[in-house]
Structure formats: structure tokens, C-alpha cells
Residue, then its C-alpha position, 0 to 999 in steps of 0.5 A: x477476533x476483536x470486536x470491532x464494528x466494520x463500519x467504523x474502521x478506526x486506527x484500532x480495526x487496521x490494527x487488530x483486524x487486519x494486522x497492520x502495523x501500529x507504528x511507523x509512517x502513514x504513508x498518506x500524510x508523511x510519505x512527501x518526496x522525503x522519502x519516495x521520489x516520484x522516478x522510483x514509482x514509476x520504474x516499479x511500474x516499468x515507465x508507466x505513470x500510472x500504477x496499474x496492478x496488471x502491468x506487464x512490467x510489474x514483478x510478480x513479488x511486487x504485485x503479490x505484496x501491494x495487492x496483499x497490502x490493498x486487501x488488508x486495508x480495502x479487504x477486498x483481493x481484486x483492486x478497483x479499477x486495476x488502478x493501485x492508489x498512489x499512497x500504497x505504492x509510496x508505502x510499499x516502496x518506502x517499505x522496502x527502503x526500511x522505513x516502518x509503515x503504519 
């Protein structure tokens, strides 16, 4: 494992640490509706506007890879409040569109 301060979660701990990608979008700064529209979260979310990780629309596929996402970036496994923030959701989905995440 790398020697890394937790404390200071710089570009190089989510890179090395957690294993995320190092290239690609960031999806809080480049994911505007360019890339995912506001419609397309919500219908992953079954009609709901907000993005509960426990709603019952959710596909279990889809709730298994934005909770494993949540982990690798939070490095915790239950998400805060049910809520999934809005900048994961965009990744995820531009994700699947086959747009790079970093």
C-alpha cells in the first residue's frame, strides 16, 4: 500500500489507494448537461428527483456499483443519509455512456 496520509486525500490517495481512475472526466467540474441530462438521473432513480440509494426502483446492478463507487471515494459502505451526492450519479451514468471518469 502506499504511503499516503489519509488525512490529506489529495489526487494521488484516490488514485493509488482507492484505485480510481487517474484520467477522464471529474465528474463535479465537467459533467454540466453536456454529458448527462437531469431526465436520465432521475429515470435511474425510478421518477424520484431525489437520489435515494434505498429506492425501490433502483436496479440492484445500479445500486451495487454507485455504492462501490461511494465506498471508494468516502471509504465508508453505507451512504450518509440514503442520499447518493448528485456528482456521483452524473459519473456513474456518463460512466455508462463510455465517457472516462476520473
Amino acid at each position: 500500500m502506499a504511503n499516503i496520509a489519509y488525512k490529506k486525500t489529495r489526487f494521488s490517495f484516490f488514485s493509488q489507494v482507492q484505485q480510481l481512475a487517474n484520467i477522464g472526466l471529474s465528474p463535479k467540474f465537467d459533467l454540466d448537461n453536456e454529458h448527462v441530462v437531469t431526465k436520465e438521473c432521475i429515470a435511474l432513480f425510478g421518477g424520484s428527483k431525489k437520489f435515494k440509494i434505498k429506492a425501490l426502483d433502483l436496479k440492484l446492478e445500479d445500486r451495487t456499483m454507485m455504492e462501490e463507487i461511494y465506498w471508494r471515494v468516502f471509504g465508508i459502505n453505507i451512504v450518509t443519509n440514503n442520499d447518493m451526492p448528485t456528482w456521483i450519479v452524473h459519473g456513474y451514468i456518463a460512466h455508462i455512456k463510455g465517457h472516462l471518469i476520473n
